[in-house]
C-alpha positions in Angstrom: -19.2 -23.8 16.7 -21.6 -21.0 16.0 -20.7 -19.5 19.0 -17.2 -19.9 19.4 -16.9 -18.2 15.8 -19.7 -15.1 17.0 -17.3 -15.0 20.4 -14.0 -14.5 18.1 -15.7 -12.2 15.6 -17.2 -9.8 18.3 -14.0 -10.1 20.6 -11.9 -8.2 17.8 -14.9 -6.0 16.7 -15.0 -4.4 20.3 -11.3 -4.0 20.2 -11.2 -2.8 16.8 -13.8 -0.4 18.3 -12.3 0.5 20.9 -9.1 1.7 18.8 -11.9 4.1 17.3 -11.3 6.2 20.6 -8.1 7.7 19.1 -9.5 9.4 16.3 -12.8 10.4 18.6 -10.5 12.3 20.4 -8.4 13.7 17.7 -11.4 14.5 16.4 -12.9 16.5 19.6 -9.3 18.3 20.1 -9.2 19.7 16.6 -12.7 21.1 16.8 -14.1 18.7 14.2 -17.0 18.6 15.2 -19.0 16.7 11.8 -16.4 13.7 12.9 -16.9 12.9 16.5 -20.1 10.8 15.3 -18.7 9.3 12.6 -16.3 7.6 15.2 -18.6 7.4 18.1 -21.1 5.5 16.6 -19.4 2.6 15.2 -17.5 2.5 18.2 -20.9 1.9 20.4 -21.9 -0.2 18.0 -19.1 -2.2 18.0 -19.0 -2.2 22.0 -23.0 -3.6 21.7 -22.3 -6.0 19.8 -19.5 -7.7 21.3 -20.8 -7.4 24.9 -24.4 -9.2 23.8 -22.5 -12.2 22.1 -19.8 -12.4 25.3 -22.7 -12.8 27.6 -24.7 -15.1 24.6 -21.9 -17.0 24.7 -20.7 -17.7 28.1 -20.5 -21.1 29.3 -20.5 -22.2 25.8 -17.7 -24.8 25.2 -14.9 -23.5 22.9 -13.8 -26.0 19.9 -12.1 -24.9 16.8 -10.7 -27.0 14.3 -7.9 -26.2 11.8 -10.3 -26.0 8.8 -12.2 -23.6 10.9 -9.8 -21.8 12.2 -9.2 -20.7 8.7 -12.2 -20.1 7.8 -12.9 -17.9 11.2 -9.6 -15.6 10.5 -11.2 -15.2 6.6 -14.4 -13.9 7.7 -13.0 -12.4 10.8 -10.6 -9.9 8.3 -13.1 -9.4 5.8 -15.9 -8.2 8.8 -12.6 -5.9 10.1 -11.9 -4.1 6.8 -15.7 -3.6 6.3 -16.3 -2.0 9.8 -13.0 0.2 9.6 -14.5 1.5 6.2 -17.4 2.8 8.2 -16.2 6.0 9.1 -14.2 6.5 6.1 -17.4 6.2 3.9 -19.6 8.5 6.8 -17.0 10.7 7.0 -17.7 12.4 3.4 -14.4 12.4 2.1 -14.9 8.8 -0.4 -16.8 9.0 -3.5 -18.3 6.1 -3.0 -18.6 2.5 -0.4 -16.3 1.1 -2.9 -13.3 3.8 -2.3 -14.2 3.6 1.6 -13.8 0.0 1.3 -10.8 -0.2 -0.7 -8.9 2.2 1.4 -9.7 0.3 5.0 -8.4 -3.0 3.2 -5.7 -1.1 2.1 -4.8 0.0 5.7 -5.3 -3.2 7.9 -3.3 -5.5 5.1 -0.5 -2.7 5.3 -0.5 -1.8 1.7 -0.7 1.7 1.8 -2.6 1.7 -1.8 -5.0 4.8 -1.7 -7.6 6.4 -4.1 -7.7 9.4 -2.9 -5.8 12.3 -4.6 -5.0 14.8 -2.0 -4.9 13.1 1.4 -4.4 16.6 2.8 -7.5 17.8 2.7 -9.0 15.0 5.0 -10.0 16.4 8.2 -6.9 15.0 10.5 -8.5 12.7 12.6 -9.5 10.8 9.9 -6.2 10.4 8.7 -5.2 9.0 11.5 -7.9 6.4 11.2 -6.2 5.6 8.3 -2.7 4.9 9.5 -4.1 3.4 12.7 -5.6 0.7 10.6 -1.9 -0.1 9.1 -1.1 -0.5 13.0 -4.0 -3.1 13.7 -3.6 -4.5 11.2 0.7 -4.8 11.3 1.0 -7.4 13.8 -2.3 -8.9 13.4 -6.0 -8.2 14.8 -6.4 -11.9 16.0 -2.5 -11.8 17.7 -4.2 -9.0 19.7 -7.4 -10.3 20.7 -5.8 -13.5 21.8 -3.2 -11.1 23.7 -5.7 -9.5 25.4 -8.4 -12.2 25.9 -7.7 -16.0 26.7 -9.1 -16.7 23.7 -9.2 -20.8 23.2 -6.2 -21.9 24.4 -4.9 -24.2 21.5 -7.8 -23.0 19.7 -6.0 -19.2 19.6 -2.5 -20.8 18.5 -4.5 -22.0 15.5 -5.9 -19.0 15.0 -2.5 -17.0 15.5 -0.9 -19.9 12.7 -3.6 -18.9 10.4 -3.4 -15.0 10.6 0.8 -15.1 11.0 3.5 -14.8 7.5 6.0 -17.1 6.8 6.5 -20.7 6.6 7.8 -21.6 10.3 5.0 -20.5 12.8 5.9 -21.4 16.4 5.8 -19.6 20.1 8.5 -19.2 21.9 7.0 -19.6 25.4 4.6 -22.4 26.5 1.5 -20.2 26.5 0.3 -18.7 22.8 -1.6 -16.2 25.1 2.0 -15.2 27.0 3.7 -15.0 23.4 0.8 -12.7 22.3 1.6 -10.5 24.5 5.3 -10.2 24.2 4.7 -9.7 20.5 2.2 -6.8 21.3 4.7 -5.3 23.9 7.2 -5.2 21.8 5.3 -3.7 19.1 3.5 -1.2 21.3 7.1 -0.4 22.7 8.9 0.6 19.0 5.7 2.0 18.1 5.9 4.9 21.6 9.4 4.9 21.1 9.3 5.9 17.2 6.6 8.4 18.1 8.7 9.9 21.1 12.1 10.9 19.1 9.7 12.2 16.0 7.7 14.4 18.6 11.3 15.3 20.3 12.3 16.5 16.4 9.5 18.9 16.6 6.6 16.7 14.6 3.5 17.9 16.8 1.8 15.1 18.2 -0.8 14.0 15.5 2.2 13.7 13.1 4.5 12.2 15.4 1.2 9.0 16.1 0.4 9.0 12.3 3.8 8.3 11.1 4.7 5.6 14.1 1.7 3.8 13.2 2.1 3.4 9.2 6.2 2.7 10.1 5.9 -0.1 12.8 3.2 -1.6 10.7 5.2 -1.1 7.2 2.2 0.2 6.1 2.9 3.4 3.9 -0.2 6.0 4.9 0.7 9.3 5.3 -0.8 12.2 5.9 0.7 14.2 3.5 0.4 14.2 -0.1 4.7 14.2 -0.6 4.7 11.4 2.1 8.2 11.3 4.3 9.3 13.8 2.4 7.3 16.2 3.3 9.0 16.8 6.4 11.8 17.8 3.9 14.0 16.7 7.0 17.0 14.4 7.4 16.9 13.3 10.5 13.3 12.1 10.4 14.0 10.2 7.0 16.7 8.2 8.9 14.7 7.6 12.0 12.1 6.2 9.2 14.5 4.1 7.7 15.6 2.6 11.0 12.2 1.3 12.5 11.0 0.2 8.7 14.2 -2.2 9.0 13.3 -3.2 12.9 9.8 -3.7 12.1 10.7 -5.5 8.7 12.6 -8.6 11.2 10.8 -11.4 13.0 9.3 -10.2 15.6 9.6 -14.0 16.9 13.2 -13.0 17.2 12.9 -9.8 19.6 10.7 -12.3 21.6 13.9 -14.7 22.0 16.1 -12.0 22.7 13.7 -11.1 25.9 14.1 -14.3 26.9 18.0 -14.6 26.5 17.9 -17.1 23.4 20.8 -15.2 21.8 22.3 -18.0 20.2 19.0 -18.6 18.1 18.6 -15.1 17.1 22.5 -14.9 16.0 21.8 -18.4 14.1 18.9 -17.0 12.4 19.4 -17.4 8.4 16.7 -15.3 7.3 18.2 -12.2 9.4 21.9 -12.9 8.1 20.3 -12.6 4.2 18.0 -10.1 5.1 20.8 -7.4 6.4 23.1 -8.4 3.9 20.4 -7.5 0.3 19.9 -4.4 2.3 22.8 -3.5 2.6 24.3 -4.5 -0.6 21.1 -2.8 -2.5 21.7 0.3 -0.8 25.2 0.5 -1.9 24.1 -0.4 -5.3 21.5 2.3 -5.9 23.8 4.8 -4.1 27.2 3.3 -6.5 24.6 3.4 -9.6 23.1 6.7 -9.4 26.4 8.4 -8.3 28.3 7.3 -11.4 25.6 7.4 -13.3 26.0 11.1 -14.5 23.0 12.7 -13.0 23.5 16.3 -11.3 20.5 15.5 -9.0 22.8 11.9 -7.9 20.8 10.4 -4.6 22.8 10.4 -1.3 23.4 7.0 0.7 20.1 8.3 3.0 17.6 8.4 0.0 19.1 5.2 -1.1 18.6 3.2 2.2 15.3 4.9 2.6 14.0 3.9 -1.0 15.2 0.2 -0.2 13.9 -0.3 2.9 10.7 0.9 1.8 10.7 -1.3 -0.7 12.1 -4.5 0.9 9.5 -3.6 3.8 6.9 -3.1 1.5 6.4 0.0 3.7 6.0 2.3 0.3 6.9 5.9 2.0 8.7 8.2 -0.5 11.0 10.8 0.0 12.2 11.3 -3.6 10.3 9.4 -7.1 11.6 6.3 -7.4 10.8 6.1 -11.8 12.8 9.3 -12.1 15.5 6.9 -10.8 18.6 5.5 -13.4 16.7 2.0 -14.9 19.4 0.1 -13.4 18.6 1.6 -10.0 14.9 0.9 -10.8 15.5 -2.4 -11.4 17.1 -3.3 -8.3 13.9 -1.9 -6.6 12.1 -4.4 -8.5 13.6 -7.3 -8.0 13.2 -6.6 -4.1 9.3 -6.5 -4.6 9.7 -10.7 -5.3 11.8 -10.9 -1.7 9.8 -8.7 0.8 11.5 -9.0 4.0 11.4 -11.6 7.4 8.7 -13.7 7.8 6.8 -13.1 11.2 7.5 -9.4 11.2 4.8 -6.8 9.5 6.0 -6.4 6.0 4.0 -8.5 3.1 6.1 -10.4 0.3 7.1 -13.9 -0.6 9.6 -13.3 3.0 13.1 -13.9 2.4 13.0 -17.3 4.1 10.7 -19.3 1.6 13.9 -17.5 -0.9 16.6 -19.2 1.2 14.7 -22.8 2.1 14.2 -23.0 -2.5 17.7 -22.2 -3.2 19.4 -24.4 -0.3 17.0 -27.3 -2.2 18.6 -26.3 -5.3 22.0 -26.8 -4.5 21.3 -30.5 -3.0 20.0 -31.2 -6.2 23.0 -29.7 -8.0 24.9 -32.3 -5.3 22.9 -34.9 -6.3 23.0 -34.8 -9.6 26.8 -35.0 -9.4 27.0 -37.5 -6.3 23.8 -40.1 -6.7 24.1 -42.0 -3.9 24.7 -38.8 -1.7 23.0 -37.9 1.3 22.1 -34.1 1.6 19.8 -32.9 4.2 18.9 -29.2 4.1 19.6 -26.9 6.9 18.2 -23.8 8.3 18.8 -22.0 11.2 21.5 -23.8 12.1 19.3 -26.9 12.3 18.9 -30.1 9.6 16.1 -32.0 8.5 14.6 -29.2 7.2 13.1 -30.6 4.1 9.6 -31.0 5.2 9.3 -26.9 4.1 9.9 -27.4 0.5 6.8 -28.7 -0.6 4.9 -26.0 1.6 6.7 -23.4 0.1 6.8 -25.1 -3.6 2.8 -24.8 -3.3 2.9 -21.2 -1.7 5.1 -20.2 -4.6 2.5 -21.6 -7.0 -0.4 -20.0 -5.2 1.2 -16.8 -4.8 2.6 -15.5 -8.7 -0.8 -17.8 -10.1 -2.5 -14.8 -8.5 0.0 -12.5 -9.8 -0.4 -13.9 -12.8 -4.1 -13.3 -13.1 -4.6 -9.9 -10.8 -2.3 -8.8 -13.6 -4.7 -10.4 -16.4 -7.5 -8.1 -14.9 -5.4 -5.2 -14.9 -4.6 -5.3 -19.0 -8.6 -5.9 -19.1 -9.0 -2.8 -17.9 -6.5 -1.1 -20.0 -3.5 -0.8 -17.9 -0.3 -1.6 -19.8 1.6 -4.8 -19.6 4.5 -3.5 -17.6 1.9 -1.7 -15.2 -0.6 -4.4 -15.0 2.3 -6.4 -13.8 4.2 -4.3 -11.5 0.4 -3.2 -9.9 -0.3 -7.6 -9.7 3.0 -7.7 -7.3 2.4 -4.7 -5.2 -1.2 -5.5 -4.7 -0.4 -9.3 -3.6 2.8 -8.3 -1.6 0.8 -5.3 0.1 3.6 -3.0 -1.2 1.3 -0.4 -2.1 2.6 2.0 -4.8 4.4 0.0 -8.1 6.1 1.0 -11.6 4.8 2.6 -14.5 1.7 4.3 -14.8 1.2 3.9 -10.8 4.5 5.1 -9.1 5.0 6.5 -5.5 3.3 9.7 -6.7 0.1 8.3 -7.9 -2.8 6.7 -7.0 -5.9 4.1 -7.6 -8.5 6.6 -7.7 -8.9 6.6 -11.3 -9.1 2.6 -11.7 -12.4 0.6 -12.7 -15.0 -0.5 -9.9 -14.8 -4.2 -11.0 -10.3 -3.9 -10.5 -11.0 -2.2 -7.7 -13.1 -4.9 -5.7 -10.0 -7.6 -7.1 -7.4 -5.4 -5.8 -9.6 -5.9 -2.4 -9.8 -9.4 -2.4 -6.0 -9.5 -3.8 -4.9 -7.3 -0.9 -6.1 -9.5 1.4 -5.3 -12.9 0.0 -1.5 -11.5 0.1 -2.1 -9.9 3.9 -3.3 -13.8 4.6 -0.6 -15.8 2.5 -3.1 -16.8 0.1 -4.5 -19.8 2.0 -6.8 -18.5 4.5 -8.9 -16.7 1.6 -8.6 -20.0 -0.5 -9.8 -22.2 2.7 -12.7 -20.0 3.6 -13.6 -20.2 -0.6 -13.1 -23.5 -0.2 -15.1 -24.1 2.6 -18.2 -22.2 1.5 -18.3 -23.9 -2.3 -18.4 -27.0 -0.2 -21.4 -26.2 2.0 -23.0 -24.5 -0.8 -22.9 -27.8 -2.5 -24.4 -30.3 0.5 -26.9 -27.7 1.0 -28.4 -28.4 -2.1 -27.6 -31.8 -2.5 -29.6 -32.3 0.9 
């Protein structure tokens, strides 16, 4: 076991090390100088590390439980977001581990929280360490190790189940390893195709990277302090809009379209719901401001841009959102408790677990009406869907009981209701910026030490669906306990 867990662990770290060669170069090409070493030396590290444990470790059998494979994805995204803060915190630019470490978990859960005040001052390759980290972390550091490396066969599709959002977690081909890599293609493909048209619009090449990378990954990193908007451009706000609403659908589902399961895709209930609140929202924000009165009224892009970002939990701004009409505000806020599809790269409750709670509710409208009735709940076009009611009854519970109490610790430290609460949901949904004292325009800097280490553990709990983190917990009380009964 020892090994198959130190085999996992140091198979991501050398390709989480590897991704360090991006920024090396940036750095080298800008004539940074102070942070070609900052990146070059984890990245050796990393490299060391992995290859001693994969030659350790060979010939080792491979077994890996469901327990542990919880446990291994735990540890595995806790050892990530500590090595990505690495060069963050040896870079200079973080006022303390603490800040390093809150703004790498930040970046591989997608959240797009930061501390820092002026992310325009950071010398550029190390902004696009940042937004790379939304990119690894997007579709899933274990989805790509298993992609890349035959990881454990059934052992990996555990793994994957562990690491993946939403309630239904399946492959669509016979080999986890093959649907890995579809999933990666796919992803790598949006991400050089977003980069491409922003580069044609005249975004140099830095930009054009940065910006793919926090969009695929509905991250919300930028590496301006005005975000989208401070291209100040049109065309690149819509360009935005469109990959944050084909990054924010199943990626599961561009996997059956490659292999000609249209019917599935067109079946797909979460899709239907999730194009129709987008595009009813939009309207709505667009209808509210417009009669509102307000000379400064937002056009249909802003609109669509500030929902997607929202429903994607993407966080990019083009315009404030709390200078908004309330009404429009609150329609932003009630998409926080949706996010978007599960198995694509935004965070969220997913609009599925929605869907599955009110079809329950109307059987037992039915019932109550029609005893002796017999209603079966469907999804997807298929029935005898029931079984996910009481999986996503207890990820309800377990998901606002830590809303609930991230947003205790945030009146604790003096934050008001409203913004404790509104901070609780972005932090848990990986949204990123919130309401109140901490809108699009702010940011975490100012925040206690002890809030920001619960923010950290709340960001990834959310990133994992709340069970991995609960498992591993679990897992260690327990052997904390035997050890000192023995």
């Amino acid at each position: 076991m020892t090994y198959t867990v130190l085999r996992i662990l140091t198979y991501v770290l050398g390709i989480v090390g590897t991704a360090l060669a991006l920024p090396l170069m940036v750095a080298y090409l800008e004539g940074e100088e102070k942070m070609i070493g900052v990146f070059a030396f984890p990245m050796v590290v990393a490299w060391a590390f992995s290859l001693m444990f994969m030659i350790r470790a060979r010939g080792k059998p491979s077994v890996l439980g469901i327990q542990e494979a919880f446990g291994v994805v735990g540890v595995l995204w806790l050892v990530i977001c500590l090595f990505g803060a690495v060069p963050l915190y040896f870079s200079g630019e973080f006022n303390s581990l603490t800040d390093a470490v809150f703004e790498s978990i930040s970046g591989f859960t997608t959240t797009g929280a930061t501390i820092l005040s002026d992310v325009e001052t950071l010398p550029r390759s190390v902004n696009l360490w940042r937004c790379q980290t939304h990119w690894l972390g997007g579709m899933g550091v274990v989805a790509l190790a298993v992609a890349m490396i035959p990881l454990l066969g059934a052992g990996g599709f555990r793994l994957i189940k562990a690491e993946a959002t939403g309630p239904d977690k399946d492959k669509f081909t016979s080999s986890i390893t093959t649907t890995a890599k579809l999933l990666w293609f796919v992803y790598c493909g949006l991400t050089a195709l977003m980069a491409i048209i922003l580069w044609r619009m005249g975004l140099d090449y830095i930009d054009s990277l940065a910006l793919a990378f926090s969009t695929l990954a509905t991250g919300g990193f930028s590496m301006y302090n005005a975000s989208v908007g401070a291209f100040n451009n049109p065309d690149v706000t819509w360009v935005c809009t469109v990959f944050m609403f084909l990054s924010s659908i199943s990626f599961i589902l561009y996997g059956r379209l490659f292999t000609r399961r249209f019917p599935e895709v067109l079946a797909n209930s979460e899709l239907r719901a999730f194009i129709l609140i987008v595009a009813v929202s939009s309207l709505a924000v667009w209808l509210i401001e417009s009669v509102g009165g307000r000379p400064e009224a937002l056009g249909l892009r802003d609109a669509s841009f500030g929902v997607v970002s929202i429903i994607s939990t993407s966080g990019f701004m083009v315009s404030d959102y709390t200078t908004w009409l309330p009404a429009s505000q609150m329609v932003l806020l009630l998409l926080c408790f949706t996010g978007a599809c599960s198995g694509s790269t935004s965070g969220g409750v997913k609009i599925v677990r929605w869907i599955i709670l009110a079809k329950q509710f109307v059987n037992e409208m039915r019932r109550l009406i029609h005893p002796y009735g017999v209603f079966t709940l469907r999804l997807n076009g298929t029935s005898g869907r029931e079984v996910f009611v009481p999986i996503v009854a207890a990820f309800f519970f377990a998901y606002f009981a830590l809303v609930a109490v991230t947003a205790f610790f945030g009146a604790l430290a003096g934050l008001g209701p409203f913004t404790s609460f509104s901070v609780a949901l972005s932090m848990v949904g990986n949204i990123g910026p919130a309401f109140g004292d901490f809108g699009p325009q702010a940011n975490y800097g100012s925040i206690p030490m002890f809030l920001k280490w619960w923010y950290m553990f709340a960001m990834l709990a959310g990133r994992l669906e709340i069970y991995t983190l609960l498992i591993l917990i679990g897992a260690l009380g327990v052997k904390k306990r035997r050890n000192k009964i023995i």
